[in-house]
N, CA, C and O atoms as a MOPAC input file, in Angstrom:
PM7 MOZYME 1SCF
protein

 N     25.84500 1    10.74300 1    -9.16500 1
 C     25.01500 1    10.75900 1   -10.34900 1
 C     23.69700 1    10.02900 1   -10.04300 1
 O     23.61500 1     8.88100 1    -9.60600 1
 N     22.53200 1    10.97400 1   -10.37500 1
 C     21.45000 1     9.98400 1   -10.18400 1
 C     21.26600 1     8.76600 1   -11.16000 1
 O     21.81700 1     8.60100 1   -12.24800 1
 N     20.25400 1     7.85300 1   -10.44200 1
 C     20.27100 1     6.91300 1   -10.81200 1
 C     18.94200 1     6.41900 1   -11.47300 1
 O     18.02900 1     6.58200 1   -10.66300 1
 N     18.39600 1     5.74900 1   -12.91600 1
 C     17.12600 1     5.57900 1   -13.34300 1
 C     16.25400 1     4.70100 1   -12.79800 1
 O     16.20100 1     3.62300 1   -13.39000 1
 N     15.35500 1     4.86000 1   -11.58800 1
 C     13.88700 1     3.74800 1   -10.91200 1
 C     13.72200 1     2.90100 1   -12.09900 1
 O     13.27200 1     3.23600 1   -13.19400 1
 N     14.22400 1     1.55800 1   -11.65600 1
 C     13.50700 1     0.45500 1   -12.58600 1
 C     12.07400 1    -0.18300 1   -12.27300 1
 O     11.62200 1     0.11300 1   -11.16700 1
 N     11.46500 1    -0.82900 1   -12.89800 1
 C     10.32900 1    -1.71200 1   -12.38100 1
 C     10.71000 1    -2.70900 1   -11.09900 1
 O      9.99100 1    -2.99700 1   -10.14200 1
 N     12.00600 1    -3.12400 1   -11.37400 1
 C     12.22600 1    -3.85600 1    -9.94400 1
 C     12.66300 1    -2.85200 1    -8.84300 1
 O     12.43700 1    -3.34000 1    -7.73600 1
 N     13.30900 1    -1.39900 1    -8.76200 1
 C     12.91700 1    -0.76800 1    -7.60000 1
 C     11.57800 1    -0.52200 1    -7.28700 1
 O     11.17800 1    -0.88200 1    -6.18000 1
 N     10.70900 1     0.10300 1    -8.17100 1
 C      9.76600 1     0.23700 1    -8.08200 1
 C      9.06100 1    -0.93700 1    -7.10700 1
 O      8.62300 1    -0.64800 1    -5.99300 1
 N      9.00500 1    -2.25100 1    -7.64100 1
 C      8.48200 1    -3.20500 1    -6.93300 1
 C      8.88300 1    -3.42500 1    -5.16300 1
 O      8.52100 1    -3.77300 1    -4.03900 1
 N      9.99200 1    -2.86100 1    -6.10200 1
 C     10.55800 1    -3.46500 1    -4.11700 1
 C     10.32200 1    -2.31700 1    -3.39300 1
 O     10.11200 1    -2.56900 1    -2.20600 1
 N     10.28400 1    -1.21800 1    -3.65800 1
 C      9.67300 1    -0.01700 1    -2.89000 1
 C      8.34600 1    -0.18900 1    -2.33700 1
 O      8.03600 1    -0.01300 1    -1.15900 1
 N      7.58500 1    -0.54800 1    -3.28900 1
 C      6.34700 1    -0.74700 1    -3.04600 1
 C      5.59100 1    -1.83100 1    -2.42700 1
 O      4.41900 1    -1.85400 1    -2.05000 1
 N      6.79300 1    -3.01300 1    -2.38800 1
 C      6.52000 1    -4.12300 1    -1.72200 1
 C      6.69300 1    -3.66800 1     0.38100 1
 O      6.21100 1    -4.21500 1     1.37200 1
 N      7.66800 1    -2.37100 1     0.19000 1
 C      7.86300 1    -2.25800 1     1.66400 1
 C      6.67900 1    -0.90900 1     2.46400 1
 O      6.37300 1    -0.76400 1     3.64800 1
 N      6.28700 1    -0.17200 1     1.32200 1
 C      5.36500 1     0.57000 1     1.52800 1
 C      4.40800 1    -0.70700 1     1.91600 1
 O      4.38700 1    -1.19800 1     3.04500 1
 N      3.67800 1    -1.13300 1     0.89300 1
 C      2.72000 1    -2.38100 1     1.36700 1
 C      3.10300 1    -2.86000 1     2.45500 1
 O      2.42600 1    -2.32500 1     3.33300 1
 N      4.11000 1    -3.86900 1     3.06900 1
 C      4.60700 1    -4.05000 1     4.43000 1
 C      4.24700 1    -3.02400 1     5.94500 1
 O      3.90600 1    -3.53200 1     7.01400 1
 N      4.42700 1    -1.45300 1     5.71000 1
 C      4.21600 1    -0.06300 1     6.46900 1
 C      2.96500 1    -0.41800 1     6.51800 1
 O      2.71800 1    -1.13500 1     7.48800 1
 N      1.86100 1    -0.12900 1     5.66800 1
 C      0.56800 1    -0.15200 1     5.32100 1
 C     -0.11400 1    -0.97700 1     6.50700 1
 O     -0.52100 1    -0.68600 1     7.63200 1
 N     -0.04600 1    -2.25800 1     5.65700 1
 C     -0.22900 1    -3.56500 1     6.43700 1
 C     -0.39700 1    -3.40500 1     7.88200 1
 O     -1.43900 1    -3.57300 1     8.51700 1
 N      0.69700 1    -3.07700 1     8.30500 1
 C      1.22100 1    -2.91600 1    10.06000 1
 C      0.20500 1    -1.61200 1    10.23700 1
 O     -0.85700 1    -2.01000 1    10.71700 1
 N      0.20200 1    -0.83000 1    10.10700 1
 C     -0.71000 1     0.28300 1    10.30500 1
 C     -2.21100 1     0.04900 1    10.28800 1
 O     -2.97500 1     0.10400 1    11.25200 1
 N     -2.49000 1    -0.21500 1     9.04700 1
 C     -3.77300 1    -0.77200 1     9.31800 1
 C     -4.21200 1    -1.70000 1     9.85500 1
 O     -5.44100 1    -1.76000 1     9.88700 1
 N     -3.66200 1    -2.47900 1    10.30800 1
 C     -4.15200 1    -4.05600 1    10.90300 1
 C     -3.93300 1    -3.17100 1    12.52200 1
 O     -4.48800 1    -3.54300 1    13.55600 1
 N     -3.27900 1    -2.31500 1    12.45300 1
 C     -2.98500 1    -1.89400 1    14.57600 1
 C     -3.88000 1    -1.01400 1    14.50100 1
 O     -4.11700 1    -0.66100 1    15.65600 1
 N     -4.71900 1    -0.27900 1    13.55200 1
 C     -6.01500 1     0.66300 1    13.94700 1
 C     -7.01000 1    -0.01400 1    13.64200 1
 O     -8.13100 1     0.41300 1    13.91500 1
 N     -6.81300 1    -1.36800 1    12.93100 1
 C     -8.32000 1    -2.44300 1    13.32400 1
 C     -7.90500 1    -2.96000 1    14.40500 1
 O     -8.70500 1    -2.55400 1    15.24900 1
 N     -7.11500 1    -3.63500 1    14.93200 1
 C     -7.08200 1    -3.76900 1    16.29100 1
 C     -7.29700 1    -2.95800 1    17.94200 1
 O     -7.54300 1    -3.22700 1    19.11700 1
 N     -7.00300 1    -1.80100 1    17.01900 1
 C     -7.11500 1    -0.65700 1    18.00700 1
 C     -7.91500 1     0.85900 1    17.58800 1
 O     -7.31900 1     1.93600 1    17.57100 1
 N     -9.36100 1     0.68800 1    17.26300 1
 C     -9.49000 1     1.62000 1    16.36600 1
 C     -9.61800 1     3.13900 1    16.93000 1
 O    -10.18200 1     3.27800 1    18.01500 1
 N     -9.29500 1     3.88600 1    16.48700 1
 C     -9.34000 1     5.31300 1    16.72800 1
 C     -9.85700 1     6.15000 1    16.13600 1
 O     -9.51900 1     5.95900 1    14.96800 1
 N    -10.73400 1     7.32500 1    16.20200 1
 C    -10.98000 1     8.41900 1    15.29600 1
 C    -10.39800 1     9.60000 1    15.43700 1
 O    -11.07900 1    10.32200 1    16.16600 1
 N     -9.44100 1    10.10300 1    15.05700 1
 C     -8.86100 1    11.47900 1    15.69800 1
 C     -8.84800 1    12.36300 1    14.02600 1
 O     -9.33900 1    12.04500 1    12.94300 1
 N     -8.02000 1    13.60500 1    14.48500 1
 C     -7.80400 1    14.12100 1    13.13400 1
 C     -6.08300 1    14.10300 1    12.68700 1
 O     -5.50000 1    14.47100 1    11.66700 1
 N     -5.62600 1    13.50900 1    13.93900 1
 C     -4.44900 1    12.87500 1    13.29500 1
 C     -4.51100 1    11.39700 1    12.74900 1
 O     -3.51100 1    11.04600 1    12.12200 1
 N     -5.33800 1    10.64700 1    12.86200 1
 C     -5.28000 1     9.65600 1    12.13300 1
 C     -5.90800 1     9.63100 1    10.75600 1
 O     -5.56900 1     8.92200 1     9.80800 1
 N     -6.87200 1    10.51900 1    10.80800 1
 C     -7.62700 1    10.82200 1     9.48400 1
 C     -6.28000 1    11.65300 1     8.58000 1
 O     -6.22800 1    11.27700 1     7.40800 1
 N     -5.44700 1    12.47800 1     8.88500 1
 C     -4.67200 1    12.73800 1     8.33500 1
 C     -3.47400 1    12.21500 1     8.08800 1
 O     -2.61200 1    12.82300 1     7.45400 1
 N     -3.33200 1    11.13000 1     8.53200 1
 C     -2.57200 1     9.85300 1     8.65000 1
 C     -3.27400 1     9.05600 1     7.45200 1
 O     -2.66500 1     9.18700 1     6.39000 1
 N     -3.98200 1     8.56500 1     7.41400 1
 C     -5.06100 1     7.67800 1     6.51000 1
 C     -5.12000 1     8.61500 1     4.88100 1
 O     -5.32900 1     8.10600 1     3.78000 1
 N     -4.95800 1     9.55200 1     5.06900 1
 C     -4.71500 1    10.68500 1     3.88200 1
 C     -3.42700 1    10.71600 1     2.97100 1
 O     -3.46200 1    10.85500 1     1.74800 1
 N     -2.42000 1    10.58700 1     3.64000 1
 C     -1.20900 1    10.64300 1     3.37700 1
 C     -0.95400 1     9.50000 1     2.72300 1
 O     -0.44000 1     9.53900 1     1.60500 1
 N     -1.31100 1     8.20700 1     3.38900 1
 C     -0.99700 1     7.12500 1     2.81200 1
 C     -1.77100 1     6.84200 1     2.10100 1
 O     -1.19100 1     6.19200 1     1.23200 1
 N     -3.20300 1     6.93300 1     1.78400 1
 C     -3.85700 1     6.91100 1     0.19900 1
 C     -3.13800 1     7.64800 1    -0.64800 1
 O     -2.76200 1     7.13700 1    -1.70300 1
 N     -2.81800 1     9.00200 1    -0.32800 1
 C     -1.74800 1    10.17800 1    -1.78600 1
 C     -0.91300 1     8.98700 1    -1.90500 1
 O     -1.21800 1     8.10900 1    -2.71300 1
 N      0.18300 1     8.88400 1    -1.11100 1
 C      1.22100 1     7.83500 1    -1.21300 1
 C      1.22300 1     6.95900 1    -2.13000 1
 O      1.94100 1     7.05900 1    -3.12400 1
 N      0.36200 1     5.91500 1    -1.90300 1
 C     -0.08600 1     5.22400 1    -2.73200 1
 C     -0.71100 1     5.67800 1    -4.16800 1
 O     -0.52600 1     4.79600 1    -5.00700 1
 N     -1.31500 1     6.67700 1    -4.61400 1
 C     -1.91900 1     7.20900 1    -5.50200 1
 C     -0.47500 1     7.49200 1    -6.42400 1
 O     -0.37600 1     7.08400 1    -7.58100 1
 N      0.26200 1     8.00600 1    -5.95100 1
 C      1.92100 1     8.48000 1    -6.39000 1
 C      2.39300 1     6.83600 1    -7.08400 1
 O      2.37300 1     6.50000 1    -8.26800 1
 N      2.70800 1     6.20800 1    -6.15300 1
 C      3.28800 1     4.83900 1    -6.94800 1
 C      2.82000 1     4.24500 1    -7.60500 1
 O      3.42600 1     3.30100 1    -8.11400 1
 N      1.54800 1     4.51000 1    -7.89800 1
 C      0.60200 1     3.76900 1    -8.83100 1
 C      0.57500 1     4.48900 1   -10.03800 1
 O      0.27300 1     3.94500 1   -11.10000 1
 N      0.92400 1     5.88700 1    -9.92900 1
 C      0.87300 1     7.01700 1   -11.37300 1
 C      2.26200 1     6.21700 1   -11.64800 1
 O      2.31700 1     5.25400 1   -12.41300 1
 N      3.22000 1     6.66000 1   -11.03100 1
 C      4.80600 1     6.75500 1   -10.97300 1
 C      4.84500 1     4.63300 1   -11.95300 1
 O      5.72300 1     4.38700 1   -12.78000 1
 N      3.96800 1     3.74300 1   -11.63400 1
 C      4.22100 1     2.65200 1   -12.02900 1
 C      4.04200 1     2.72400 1   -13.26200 1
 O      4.91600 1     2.36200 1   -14.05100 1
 N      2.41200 1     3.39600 1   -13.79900 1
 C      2.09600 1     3.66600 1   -14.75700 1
 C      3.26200 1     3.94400 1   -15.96800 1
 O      2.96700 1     3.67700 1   -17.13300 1
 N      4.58400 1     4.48800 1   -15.63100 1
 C      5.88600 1     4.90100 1   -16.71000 1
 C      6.63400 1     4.30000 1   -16.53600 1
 O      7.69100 1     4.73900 1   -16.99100 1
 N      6.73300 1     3.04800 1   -15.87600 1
 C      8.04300 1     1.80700 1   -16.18000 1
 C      7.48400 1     1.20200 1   -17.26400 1
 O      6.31400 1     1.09000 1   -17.62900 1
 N      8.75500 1     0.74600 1   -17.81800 1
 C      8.50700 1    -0.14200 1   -18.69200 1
 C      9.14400 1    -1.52100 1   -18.46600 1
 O     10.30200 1    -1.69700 1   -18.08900 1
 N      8.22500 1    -2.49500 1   -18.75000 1
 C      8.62200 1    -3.86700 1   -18.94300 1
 C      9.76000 1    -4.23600 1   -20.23000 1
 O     10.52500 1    -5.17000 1   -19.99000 1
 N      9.85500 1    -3.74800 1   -21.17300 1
 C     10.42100 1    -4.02700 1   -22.52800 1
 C     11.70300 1    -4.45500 1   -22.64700 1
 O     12.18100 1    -5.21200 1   -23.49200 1
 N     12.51800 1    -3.59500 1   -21.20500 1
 C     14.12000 1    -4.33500 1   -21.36900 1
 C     14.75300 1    -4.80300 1   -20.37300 1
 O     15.88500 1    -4.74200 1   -19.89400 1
 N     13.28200 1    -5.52800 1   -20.05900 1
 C     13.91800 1    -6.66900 1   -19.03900 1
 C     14.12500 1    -7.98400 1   -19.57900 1
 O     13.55600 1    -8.51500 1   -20.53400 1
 N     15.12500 1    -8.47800 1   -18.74100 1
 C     16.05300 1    -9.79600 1   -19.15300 1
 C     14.58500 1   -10.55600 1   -19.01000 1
 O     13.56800 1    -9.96700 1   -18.64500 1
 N     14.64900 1   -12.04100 1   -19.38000 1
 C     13.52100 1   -12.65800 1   -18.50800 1
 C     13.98200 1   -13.30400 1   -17.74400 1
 O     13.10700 1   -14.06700 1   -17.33500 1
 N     14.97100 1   -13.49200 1   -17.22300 1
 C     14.96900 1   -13.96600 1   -15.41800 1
 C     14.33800 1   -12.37700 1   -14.88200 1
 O     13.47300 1   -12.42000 1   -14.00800 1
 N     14.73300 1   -11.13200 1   -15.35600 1
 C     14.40600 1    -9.96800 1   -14.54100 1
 C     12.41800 1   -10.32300 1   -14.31200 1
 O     11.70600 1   -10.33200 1   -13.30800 1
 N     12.12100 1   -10.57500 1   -15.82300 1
 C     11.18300 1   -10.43600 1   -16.03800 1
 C     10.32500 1   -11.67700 1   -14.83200 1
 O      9.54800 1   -11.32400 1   -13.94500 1
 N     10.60200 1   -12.65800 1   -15.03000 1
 C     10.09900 1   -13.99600 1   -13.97000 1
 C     10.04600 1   -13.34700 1   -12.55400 1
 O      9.08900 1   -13.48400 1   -11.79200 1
 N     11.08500 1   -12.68100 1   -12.29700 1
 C     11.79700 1   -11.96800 1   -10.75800 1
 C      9.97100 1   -10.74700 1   -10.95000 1
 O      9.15300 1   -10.82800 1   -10.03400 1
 N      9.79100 1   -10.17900 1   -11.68600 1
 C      8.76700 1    -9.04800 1   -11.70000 1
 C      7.49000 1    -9.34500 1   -11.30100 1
 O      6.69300 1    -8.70900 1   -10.61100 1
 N      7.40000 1   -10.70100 1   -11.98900 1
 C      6.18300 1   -11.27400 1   -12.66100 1
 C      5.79700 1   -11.87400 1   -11.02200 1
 O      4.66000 1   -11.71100 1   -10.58000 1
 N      6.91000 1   -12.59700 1   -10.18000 1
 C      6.08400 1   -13.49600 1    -8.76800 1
 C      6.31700 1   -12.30800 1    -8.12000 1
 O      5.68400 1   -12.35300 1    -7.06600 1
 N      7.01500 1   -11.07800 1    -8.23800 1
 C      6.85600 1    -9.92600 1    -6.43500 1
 C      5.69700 1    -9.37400 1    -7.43400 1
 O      4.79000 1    -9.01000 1    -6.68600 1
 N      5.37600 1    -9.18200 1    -8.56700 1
 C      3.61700 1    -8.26700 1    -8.74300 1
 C      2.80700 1    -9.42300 1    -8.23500 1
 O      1.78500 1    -9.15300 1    -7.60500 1
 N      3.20100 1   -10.93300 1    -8.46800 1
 C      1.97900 1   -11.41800 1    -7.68300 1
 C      1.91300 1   -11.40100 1    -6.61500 1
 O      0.77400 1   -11.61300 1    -6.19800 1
 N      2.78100 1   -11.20800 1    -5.75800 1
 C      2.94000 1   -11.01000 1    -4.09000 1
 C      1.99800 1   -10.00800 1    -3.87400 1
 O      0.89100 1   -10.07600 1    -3.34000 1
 N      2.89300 1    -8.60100 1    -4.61100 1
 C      2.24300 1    -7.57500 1    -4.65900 1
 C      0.46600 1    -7.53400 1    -4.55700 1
 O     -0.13400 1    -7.33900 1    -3.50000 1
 N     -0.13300 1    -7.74300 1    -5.77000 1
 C     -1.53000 1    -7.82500 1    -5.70600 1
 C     -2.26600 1    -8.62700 1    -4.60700 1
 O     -3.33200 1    -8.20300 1    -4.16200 1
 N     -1.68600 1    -9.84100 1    -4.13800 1
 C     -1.73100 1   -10.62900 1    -3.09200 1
 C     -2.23700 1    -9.77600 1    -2.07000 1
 O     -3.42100 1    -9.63700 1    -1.76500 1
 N     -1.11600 1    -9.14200 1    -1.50000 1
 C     -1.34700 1    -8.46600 1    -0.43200 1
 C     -1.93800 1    -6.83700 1    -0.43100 1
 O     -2.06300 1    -6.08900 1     0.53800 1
 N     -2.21800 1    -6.60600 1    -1.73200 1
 C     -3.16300 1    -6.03400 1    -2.20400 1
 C     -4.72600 1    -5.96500 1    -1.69300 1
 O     -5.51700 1    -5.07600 1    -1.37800 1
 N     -4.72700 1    -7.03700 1    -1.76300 1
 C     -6.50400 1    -7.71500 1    -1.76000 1
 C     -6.39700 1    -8.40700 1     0.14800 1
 O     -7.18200 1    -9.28900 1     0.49600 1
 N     -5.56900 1    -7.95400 1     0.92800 1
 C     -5.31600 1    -8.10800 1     1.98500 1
 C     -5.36700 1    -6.94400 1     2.54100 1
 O     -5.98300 1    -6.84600 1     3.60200 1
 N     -4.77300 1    -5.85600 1     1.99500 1
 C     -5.02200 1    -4.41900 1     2.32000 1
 C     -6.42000 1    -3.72700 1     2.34200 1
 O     -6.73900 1    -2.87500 1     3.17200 1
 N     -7.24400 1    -4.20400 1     1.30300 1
 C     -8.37100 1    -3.37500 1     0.98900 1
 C     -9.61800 1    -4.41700 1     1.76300 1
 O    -10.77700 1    -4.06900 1     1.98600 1
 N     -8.98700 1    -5.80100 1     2.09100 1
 C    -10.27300 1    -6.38100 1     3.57300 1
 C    -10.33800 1    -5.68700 1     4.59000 1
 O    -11.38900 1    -5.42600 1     5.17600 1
 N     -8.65500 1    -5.11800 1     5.08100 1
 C     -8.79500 1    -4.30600 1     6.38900 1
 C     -9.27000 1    -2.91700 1     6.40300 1
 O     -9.69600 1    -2.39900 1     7.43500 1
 N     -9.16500 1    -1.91300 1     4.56700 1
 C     -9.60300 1    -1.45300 1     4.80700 1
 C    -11.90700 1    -1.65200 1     4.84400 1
 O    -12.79800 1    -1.05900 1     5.45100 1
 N    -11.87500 1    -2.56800 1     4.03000 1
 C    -13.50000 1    -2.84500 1     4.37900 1
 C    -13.79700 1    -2.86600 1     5.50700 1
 O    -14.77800 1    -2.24500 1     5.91800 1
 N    -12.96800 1    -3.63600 1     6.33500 1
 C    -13.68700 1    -3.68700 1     7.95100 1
 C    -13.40700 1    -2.50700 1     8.73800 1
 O    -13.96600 1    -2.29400 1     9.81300 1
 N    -12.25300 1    -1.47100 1     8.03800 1
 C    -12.14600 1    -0.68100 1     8.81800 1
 C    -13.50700 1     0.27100 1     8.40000 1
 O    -13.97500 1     0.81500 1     9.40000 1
 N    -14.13600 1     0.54100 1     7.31600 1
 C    -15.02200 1     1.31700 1     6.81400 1
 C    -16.20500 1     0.73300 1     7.60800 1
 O    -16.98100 1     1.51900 1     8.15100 1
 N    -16.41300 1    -0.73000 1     7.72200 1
 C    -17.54200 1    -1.01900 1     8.28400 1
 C    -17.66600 1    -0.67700 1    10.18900 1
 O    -18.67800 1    -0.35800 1    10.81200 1
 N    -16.58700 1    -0.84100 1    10.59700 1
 C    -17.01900 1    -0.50000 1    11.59000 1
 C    -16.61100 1     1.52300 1    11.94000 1
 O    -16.70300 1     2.14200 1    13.00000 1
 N    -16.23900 1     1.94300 1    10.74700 1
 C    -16.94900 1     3.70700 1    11.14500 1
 C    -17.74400 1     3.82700 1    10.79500 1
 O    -18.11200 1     5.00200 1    10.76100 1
 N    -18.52100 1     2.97500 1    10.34100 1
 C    -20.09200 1     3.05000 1     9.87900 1
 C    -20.81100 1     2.65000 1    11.07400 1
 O    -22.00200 1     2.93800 1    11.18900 1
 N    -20.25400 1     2.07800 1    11.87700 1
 C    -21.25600 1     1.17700 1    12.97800 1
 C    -20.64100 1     2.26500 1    13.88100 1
 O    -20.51900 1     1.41800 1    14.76600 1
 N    -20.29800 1     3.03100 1    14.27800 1
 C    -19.70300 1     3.79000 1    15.38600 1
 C    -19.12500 1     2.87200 1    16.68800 1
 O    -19.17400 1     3.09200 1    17.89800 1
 N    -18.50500 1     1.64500 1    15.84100 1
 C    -18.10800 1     0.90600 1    16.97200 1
 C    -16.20300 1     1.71500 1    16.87900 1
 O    -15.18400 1     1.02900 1    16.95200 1
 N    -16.21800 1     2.67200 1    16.77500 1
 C    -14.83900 1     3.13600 1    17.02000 1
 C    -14.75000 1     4.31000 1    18.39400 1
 O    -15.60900 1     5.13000 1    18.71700 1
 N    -13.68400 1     4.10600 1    18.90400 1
 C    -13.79000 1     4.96300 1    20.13300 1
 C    -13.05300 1     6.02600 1    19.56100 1
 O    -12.15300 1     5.83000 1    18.74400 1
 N    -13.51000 1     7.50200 1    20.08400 1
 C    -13.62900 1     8.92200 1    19.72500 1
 C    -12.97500 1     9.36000 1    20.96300 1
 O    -13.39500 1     9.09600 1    22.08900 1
 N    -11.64200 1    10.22700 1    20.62200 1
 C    -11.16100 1    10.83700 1    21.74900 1
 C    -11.69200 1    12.10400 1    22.44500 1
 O    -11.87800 1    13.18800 1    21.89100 1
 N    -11.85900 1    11.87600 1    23.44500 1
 C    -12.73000 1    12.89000 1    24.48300 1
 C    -11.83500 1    13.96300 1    24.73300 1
 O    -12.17200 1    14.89100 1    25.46900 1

């Protein structure tokens, strides 16, 4: 029998997507590449993300316990945390395809 996505799967799903992310982007700022598999790589995981963010949009908070609720309240602050950790790497990743300091496979 299926089962109903709460706000705390939700969170914790999204806490490990964020985790994937993270690792990905921090190894193509370390290692940057331009291909059209990475651009289609970089695609996927913006939709991705675009999905859990609609998909969050229809949980509801309302019948959670409040220990559930306390439990919600510090992984969304994690969450946003590493949020605003995601979108530095992607700045630097934007700044340097702006600078053509990325190597282009021959």
């Amino acid at each position: 029998m299926a089962r109903v996505c709460t706000l705390k799967d939700w969170l914790e799903a999204f806490y490990r997507k964020q985790e994937d992310d993270l690792h990905f982007f921090a190894d193509l700022l370390t290692s940057p590449k331009v291909s059209e598999e990475i651009s289609w790589e970089l695609n996927r995981r913006l939709q991705e993300r675009r999905q859990f963010s609609f998909f969050f949009k229809t949980l509801s908070w309302h019948n959670l316990s409040l220990e559930e609720l306390e439990w919600c309240e510090r992984k969304m602050e994690e969450i946003l945390s590493r949020e605003d950790e995601i979108r530095e790497i992607l700045d630097r990743l934007l700044e340097m395809l702006g600078s053509n300091s990325i190597k282009r496979p021959q």
